[in-house]
Structure formats: C-alpha cells, structure tokens
C-alpha positions as CSV (number, residue, x, y, z in Angstrom):
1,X,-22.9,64.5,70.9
2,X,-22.5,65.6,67.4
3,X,-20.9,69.2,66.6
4,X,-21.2,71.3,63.3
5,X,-18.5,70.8,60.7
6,X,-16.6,74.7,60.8
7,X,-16.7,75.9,64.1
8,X,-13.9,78.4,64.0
9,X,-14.1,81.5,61.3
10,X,-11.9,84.8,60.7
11,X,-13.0,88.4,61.9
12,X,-12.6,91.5,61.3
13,X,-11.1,92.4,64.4
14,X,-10.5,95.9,66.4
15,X,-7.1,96.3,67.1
16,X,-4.9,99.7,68.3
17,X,-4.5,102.0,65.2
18,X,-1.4,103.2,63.2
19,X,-1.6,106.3,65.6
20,X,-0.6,104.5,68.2
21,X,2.3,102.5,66.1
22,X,3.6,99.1,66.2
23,X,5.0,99.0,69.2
24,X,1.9,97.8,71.8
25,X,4.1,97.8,74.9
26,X,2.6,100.7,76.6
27,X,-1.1,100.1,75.4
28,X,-1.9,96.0,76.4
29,X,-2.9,95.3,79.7
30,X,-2.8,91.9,81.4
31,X,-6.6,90.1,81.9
32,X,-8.8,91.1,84.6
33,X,-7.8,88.4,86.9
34,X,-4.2,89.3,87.7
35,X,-4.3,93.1,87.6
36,X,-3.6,94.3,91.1
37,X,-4.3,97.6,92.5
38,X,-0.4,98.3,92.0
39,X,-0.3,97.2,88.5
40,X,-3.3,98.6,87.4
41,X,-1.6,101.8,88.9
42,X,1.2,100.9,86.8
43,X,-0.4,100.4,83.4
44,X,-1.9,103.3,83.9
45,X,0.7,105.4,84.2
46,X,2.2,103.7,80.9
47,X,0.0,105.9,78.2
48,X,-3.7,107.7,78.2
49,X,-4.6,104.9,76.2
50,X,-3.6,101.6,77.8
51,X,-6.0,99.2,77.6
52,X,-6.9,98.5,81.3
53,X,-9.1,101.5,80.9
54,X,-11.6,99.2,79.3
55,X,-10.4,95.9,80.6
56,X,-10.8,97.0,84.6
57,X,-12.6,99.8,84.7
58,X,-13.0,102.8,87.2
59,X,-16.0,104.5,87.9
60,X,-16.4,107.7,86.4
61,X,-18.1,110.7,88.3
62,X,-21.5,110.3,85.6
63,X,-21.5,106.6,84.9
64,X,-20.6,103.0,87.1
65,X,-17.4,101.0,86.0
66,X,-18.8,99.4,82.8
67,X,-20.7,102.5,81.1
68,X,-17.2,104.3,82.0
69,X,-15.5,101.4,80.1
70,X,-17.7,101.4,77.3
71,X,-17.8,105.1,76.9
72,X,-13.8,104.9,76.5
73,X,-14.3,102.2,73.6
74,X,-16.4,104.4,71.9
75,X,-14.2,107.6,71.8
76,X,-11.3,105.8,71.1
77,X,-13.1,103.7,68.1
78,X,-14.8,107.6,67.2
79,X,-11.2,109.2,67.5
80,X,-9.5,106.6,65.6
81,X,-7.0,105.3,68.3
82,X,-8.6,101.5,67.5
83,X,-10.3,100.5,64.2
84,X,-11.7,97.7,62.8
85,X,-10.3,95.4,60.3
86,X,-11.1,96.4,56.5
87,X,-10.9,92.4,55.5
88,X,-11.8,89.5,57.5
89,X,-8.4,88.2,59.3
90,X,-7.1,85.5,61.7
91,X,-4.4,86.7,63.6
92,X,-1.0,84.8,64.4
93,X,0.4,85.6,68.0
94,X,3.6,84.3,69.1
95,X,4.6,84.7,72.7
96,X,8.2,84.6,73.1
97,X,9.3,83.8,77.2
98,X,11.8,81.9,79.5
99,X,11.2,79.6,82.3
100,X,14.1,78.8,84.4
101,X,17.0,79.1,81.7
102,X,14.9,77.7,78.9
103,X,13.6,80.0,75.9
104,X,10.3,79.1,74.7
105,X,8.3,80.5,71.7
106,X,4.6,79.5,72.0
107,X,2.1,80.1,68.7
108,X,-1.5,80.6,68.9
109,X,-4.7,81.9,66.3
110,X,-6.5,84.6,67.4
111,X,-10.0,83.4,65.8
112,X,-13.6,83.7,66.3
113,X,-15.3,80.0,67.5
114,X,-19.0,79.4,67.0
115,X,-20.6,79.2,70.4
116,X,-22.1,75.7,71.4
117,X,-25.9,75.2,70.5
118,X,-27.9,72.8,72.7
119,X,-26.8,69.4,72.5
120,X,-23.0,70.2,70.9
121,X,-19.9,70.0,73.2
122,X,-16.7,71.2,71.3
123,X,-16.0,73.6,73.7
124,X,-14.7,71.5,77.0
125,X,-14.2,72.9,80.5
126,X,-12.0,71.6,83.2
127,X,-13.0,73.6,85.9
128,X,-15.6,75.2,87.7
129,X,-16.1,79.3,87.6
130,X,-17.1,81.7,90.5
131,X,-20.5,83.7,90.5
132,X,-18.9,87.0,91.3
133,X,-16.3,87.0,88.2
134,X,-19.0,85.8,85.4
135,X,-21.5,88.9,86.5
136,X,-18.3,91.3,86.3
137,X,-17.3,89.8,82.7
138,X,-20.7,90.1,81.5
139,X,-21.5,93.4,83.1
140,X,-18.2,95.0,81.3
141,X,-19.5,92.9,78.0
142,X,-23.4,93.9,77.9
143,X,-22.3,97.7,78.3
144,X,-18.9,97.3,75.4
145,X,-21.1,94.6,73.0
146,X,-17.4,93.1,72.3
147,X,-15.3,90.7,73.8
148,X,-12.2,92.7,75.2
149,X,-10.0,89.5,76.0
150,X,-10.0,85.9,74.4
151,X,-10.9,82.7,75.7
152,X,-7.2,80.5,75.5
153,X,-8.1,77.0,74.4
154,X,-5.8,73.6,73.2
155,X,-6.1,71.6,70.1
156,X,-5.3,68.2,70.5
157,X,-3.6,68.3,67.0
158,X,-3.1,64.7,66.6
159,X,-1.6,64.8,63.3
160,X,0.6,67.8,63.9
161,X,-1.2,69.9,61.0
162,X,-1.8,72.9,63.1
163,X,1.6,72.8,64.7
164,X,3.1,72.9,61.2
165,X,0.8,75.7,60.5
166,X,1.6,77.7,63.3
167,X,5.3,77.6,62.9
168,X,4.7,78.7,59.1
169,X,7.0,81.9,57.9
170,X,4.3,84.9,58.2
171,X,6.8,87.6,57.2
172,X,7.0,90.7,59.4
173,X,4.2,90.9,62.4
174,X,1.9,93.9,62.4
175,X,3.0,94.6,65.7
176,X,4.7,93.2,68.5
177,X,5.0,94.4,72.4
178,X,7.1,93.4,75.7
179,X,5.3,92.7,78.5
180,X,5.9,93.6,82.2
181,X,7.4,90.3,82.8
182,X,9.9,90.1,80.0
183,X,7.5,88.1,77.3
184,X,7.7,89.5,74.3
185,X,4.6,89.2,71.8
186,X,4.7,89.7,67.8
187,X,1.3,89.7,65.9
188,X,0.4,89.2,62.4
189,X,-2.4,89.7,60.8
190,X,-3.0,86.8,58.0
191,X,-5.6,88.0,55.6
192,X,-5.1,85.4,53.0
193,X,-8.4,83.5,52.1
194,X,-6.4,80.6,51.0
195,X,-4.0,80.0,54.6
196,X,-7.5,81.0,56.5
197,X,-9.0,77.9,55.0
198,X,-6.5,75.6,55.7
199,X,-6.2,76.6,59.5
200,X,-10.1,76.1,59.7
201,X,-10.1,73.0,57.9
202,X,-7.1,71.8,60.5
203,X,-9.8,72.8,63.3
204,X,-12.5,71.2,61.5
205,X,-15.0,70.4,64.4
206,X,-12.4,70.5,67.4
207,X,-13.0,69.8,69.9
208,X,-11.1,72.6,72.2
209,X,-10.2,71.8,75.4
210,X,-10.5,75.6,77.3
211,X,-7.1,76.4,78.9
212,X,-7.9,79.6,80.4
213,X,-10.9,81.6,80.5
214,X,-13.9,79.7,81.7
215,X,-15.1,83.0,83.1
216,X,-14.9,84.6,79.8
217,X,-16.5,81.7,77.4
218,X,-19.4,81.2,80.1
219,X,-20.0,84.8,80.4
220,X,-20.0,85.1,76.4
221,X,-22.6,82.2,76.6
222,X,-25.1,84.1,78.7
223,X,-24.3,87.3,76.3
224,X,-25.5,85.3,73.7
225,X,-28.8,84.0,75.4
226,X,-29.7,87.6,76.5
227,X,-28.7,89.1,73.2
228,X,-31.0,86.5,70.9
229,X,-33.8,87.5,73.3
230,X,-32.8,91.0,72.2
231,X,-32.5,90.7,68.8
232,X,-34.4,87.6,67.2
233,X,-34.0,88.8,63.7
234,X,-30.2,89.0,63.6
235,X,-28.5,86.9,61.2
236,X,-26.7,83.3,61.9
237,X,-23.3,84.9,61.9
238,X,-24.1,88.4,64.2
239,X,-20.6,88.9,66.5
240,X,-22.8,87.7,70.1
241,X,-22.9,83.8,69.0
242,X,-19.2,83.7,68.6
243,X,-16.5,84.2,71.2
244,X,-13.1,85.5,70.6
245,X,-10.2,82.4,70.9
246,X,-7.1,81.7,71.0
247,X,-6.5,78.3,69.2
248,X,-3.1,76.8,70.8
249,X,-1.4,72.9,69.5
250,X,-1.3,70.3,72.0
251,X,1.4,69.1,70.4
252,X,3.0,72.7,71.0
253,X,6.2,72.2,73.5
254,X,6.3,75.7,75.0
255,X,2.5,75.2,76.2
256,X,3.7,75.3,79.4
257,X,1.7,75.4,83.1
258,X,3.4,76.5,86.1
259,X,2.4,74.7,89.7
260,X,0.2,76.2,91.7
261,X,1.9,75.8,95.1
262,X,0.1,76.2,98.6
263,X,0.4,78.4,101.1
264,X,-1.0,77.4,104.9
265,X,-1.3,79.6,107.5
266,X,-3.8,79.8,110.8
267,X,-3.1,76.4,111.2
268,X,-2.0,76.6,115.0
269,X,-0.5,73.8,117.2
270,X,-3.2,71.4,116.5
271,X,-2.8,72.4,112.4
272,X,1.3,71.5,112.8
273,X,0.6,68.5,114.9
274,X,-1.6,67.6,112.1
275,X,0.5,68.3,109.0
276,X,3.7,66.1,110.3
277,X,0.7,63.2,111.1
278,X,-0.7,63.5,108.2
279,X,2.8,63.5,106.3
280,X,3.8,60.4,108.3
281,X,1.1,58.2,107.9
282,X,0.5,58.6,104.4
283,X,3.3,59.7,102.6
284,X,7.5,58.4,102.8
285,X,8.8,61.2,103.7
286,X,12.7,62.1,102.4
287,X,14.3,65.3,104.6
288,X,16.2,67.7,102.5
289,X,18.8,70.7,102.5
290,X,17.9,73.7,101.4
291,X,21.3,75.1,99.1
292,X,23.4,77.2,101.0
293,X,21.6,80.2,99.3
294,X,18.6,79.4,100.9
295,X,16.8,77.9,97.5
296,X,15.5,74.5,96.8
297,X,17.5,72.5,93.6
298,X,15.0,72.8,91.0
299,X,15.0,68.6,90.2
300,X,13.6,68.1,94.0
301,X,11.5,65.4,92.2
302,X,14.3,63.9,89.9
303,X,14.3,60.9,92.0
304,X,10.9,59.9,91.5
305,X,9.1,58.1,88.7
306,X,6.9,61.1,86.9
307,X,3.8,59.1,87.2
308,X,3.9,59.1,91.1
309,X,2.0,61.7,93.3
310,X,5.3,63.7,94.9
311,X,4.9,66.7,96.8
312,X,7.6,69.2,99.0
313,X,6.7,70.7,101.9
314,X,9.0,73.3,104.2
315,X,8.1,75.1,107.2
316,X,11.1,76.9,107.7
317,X,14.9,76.9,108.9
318,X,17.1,74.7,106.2
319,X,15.4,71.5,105.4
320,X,12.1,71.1,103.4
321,X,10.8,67.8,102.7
322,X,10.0,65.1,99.7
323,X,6.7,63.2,99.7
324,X,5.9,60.3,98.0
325,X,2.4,59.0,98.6
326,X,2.2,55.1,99.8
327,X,1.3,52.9,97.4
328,X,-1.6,51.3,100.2
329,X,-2.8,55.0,100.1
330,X,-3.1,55.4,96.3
331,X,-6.7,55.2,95.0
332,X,-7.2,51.7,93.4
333,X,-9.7,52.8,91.2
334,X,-10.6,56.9,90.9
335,X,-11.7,59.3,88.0
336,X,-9.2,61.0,86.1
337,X,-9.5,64.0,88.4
338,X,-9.3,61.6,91.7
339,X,-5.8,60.7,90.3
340,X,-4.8,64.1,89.8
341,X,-1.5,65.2,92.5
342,X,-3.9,68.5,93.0
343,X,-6.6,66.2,94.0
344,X,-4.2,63.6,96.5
345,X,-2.4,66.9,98.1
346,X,-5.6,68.2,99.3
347,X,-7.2,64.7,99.7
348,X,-4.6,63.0,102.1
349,X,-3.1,66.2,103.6
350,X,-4.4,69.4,103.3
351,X,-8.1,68.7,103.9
352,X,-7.2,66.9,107.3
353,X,-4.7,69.7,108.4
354,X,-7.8,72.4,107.6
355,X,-10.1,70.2,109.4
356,X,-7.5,70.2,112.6
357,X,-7.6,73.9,112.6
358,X,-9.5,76.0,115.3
359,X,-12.5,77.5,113.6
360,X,-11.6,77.3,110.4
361,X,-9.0,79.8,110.2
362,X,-6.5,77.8,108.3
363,X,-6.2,79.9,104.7
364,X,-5.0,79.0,101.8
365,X,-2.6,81.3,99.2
366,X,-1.7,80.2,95.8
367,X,1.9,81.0,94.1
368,X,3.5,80.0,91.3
369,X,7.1,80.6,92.2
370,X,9.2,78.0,94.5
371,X,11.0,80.5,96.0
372,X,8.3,83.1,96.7
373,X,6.8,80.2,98.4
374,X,9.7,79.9,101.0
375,X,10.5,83.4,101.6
376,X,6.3,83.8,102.6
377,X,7.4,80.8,105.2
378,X,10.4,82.6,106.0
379,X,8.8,85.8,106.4
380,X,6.2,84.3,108.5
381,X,3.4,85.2,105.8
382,X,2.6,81.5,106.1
383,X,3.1,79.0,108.5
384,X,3.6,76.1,105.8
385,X,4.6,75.6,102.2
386,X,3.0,72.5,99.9
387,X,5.1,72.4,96.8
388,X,3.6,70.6,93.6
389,X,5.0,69.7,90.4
390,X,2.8,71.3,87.4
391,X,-0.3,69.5,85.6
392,X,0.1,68.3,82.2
393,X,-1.3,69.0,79.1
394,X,-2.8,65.8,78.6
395,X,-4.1,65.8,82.3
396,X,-6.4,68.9,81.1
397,X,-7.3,67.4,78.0
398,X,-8.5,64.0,79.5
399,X,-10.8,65.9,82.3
400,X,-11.9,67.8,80.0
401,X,-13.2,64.9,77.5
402,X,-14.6,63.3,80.8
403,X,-16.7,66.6,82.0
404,X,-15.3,66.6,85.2
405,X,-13.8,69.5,87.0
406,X,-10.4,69.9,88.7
407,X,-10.2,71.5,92.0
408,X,-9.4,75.3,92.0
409,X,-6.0,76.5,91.1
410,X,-4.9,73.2,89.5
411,X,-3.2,74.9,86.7
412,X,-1.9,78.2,85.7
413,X,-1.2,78.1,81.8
414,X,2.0,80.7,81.0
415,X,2.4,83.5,79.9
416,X,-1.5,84.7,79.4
417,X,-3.1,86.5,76.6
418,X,-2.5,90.4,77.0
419,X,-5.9,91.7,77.0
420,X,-5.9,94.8,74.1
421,X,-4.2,92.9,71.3
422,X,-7.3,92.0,69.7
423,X,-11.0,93.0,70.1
424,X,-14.0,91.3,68.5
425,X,-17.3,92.5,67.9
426,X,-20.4,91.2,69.9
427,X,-23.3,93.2,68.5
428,X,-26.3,92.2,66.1
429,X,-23.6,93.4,62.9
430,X,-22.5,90.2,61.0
431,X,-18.8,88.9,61.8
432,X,-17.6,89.7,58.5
C-alpha cells in the first residue's frame, strides 16, 4: 500500500491562556478512559477551569453531556481562558516519571497527522476498540469540532534521527505541570519553520504504529467521513482530515508499558480445581516465598530466558508461583500475536479455568501494580492473581505491521497524555 510523502504537519493549536499561567497542574485532566467518579470529583475541585469539564462532561440542566461540553469550550475560547496559536507550531512534550527506582524522561511531538485515504495504511492498529467508547468520543467531538485529547503513536526511528531531535535543547518550556501521580510534564512550543521541517522530513511517510488511542483515531476517522458529507467544498488541509498526535521514538528507552496483570474471581471449586490442573499440565511450576513483608521480589522472572512465556500466579497465604510454559505446549508455528505471553496466559490457562466456572461467573479485573494484585487476593476481592511480565515495544510494532490485533488489555503504555495540554481544531477552517 503506498502512503503520501508528508503525512505529519504543525498547527495552530488551542492551548490554556496566559490568564491561567504556566503552571497547568490544576487545569489538565487525565483521558476519558481512566477518570473515575472519584477523580473526576477530584479534578474538579482543583480550579473552575480544569479540563475534565470538556474532556468527561456532565449534563447540564438545558443541554446533554456533549452540548454542555461544547458550550464550556466556547466560553472559555470567548473569555480568553484558551486561545489559539498566532503561528503554526509543533509542540515538544516531555514527561518526566519513575518506575520502581528508575527516573525516566520520555519525549514526544504534539503534531497534526493526515488521516488515511482509501487504500494508504500509515496509521497501524494493534488492537481492537469497543462500540460504546467510539460513539462517546465522537459524540463529545461532533458537538466541540476539535479533538480534546491526542492519539499516542511510535516511530520506529531506525536511524535514530527523531530520537536525536527530540532530545534537542529547546530552551525554557511554555509551560509545564505535575500530575496526580507524580509525573511531571514541561511543554514547548517550537515555532521555528526551519526545526518544523526537519522533524517532518524525519517522519517522512511513517508509518506510526498507534500506542494508545484507537478509540480516539477511529472516532476522528468517522468525524472526517461525516464532516466531508457536511462540507464538500472545504479545502484539502480543513482541521476534520487530520488528527491530533503524539509522535514518540522507538528507539526512545523510557517508552515504557506496564503489565496488565489478571484478576480471577467467581471461579468456585471447580474454577480452583481447574487453575492448579491447568498449571500442572502445561506449565513447570516453581513455588515461591513471598518476602517477609508480604511483597513479591520484583526479578520473579530473573531466572528465565526473556524470550520464554513466564507467568506468576498467587492465591493467597505466603507462596505465589513461577510458570514456565512446556516446550511440548509452545505453538510450533503461530502469528505474531499467537506467540504473544498475553495470548499463551489466556490460551493454556485462563480460557480453560473460565470455561470450568459455573455459569460463567468467573470475571476478570485488570491492574497494573504487582502488589495491588496481591492485596485484591488477600482482601478476598479476587480469588486468583495471574502476574505477567510487560509487552515490548517491538511486540506492538510487529502486530501492528501484520494487521492483527492483540487480545484486550495487552498493554498499558506509561504515563498517558494529560488530556488539556493541547487542543486542535476539527472544523471546515484550514489547519494553518
């Protein structure tokens, strides 16, 4: 499939004012997906102004959720708490964040990508999106006409140009923010015609693997479709055929994904009886002591090549569990996602102990911390814990190339994109 030659360009973006300052830390919001009731409580409570308002909207007593939303855009744009950009921009975000005692800085490029026409495929997905969440997105973006959140994608980066780029000094950031979980965001806004041309010649035709936000580039899609019925006059570069992106490096060490553990419970006798089966026929199976504080050492897979399917599970008291699948059980031949330790877990030992349970009523939770999964056990919030050792970057990119799709919750890129930082335009209006 061929692809145009530039399929990234700058913007004139919509960003939080001078009224509200540099410091963002009140006014971002997380993305849709992992506000809760009690954090959306929270952010609220930060400032009249934060961002959620438009992100996850409330209904209003006149208007439903997404009128409500857009309404707020409009008097904030009218009373000058955001404006646009006066000069097309890219904009430089670095997100700076620890994971276990390692500090990580990761760099990404705030940009607007062409949306795919017919027959190009720059833009790859890895995984499938629900119904449900692509009416919501494109409910909130009919009634706004602008993207409120980007779409996080990966450069492969083979020659280590963008990297290079990315790490480049910028001077002082136009603003900067801490987030409620400690990451700390700085933003600059790069303006210069000659540094914008040499990130979108690094780009050149991608292709960009999606990382997060298949909800957000399919919805923007659709937009597009409706919007082209809508207006057939509007010009080649009108804000609806591009979507809001940030561009991150493969090549980029702190582009980190946490696991995506599983939770069991409902499984019942028969789910148990099932579970330790299933664990002893097809897996070698190493017990384990729990540290005398209860936690599990964080190299519980140090003895393993990295390249073999190794899993944890722990279903209370002080011992968890190490499995290795057999080698007999290994596929001999399987797609790239077959292969994946998502796809074995489920394969060879969660799909048989849902299948054992009485009426379906085994359920599955998803976390991303190790020891939130053993207190949920301990707690008696699950019944069983399935511990799994993060997907790679490369992983994504190969099932990306391939088309297929990973099962749900295969990976959880870290830290997200704070919805708030950056606004594009989506109406008729050319991008710059």
């Amino acid at each position: 499939m061929h692809s145009p030659e530039a399929i990234v360009t700058a913007l004139r973006g919509i960003r939080y004012s001078d009224t509200v300052g540099p410091d963002l830390s009140a006014v971002i919001a997380s993305p849709y997906d992992v506000i809760s009731d009690a954090m959306r409580a929270e952010l609220v409570s930060r400032h009249p102004h934060n961002f959620v308002h438009i992100e996850l909207p409330k209904e209003s007593d006149d208007r439903d959720r997404y009128q409500a939303a857009a309404a707020i855009l409009t008097a904030w744009r009218e009373e000058g708490v955001l404006e646009q950009e006066q000069r097309p921009a890219v904009y430089l975000l670095e997100q700076e964040f620890t994971l276990g005692r390692v500090a990580l800085r990761r760099r990404g490029v705030l940009c607007l990508v062409r949306l795919p026409e017919e027959g190009h495929r720059y833009v790859l997905s890895h995984e499938g999106t629900l119904a449900s969440a692509r009416a919501d997105r494109l409910q909130l973006m009919r009634a706004c006409q602008a993207m409120t959140s980007p779409v996080m994608v990966i450069h492969e980066d083979a020659e280590g140009g963008l990297l290079a780029w990315l790490r480049g000094d910028r001077g002082e950031p136009s603003a900067a923010a801490e987030e409620w979980d400690g990451v700390r965001d700085r933003l600059w806004t790069v303006t210069d015609e000659e540094a914008i041309s040499e990130f979108r010649g690094l780009i050149g035709a991608g292709p960009l693997a999606i990382a997060d936000g298949h909800h957000r580039f399919e919805t923007a899609m659709a937009y597009r479709s409706e919007m082209r019925k809508l207006h057939p006059d509007a010009p080649p570069d009108a804000g609806f055929n591009y979507a809001l992106m940030l561009i991150t490096s493969a090549r980029d060490d702190s582009l980190q994904i946490l696991p995506t553990h599983r939770l069991l419970s409902g499984l019942g006798a028969r789910g148990i009886e099932t579970l330790k089966a299933a664990m002893n026929e097809r897996f070698e199976v190493r017990p384990r002591r729990l540290r005398d504080d209860g936690s599990m050492p964080g190299d519980w897979d140090h003895d393993s090549p990295v390249h073999d399917p190794v899993f944890a599970v722990y279903c209370g008291g002080d011992d968890y569990y190490t499995l290795r699948l057999r080698d007999e059980v290994l596929p001999k031949e399987a797609s790239v996602v077959e292969r994946l330790d998502v796809s074995l877990v489920h394969r060879h030992l969660i799909d048989p102990v849902r299948a054992a349970c009485p009426d379906d009523e085994c359920e599955i939770a998803y976390v991303t911390s190790v020891q939130e999964a053993l207190e949920s056990v301990r707690q008696r919030a699950a019944e069983a814990a399935v511990l799994l050792r993060p997907t790679r970057v490369r992983d994504v990119l190969e099932v990306a190339k391939t088309g297929e799709r990973m099962p749900g919750k295969s990976t959880y890129f870290y830290p997200k994109v704070p919805a708030g930082l950056v606004l594009s335009d989506a109406t008729p209006a050319p991008v710059e």
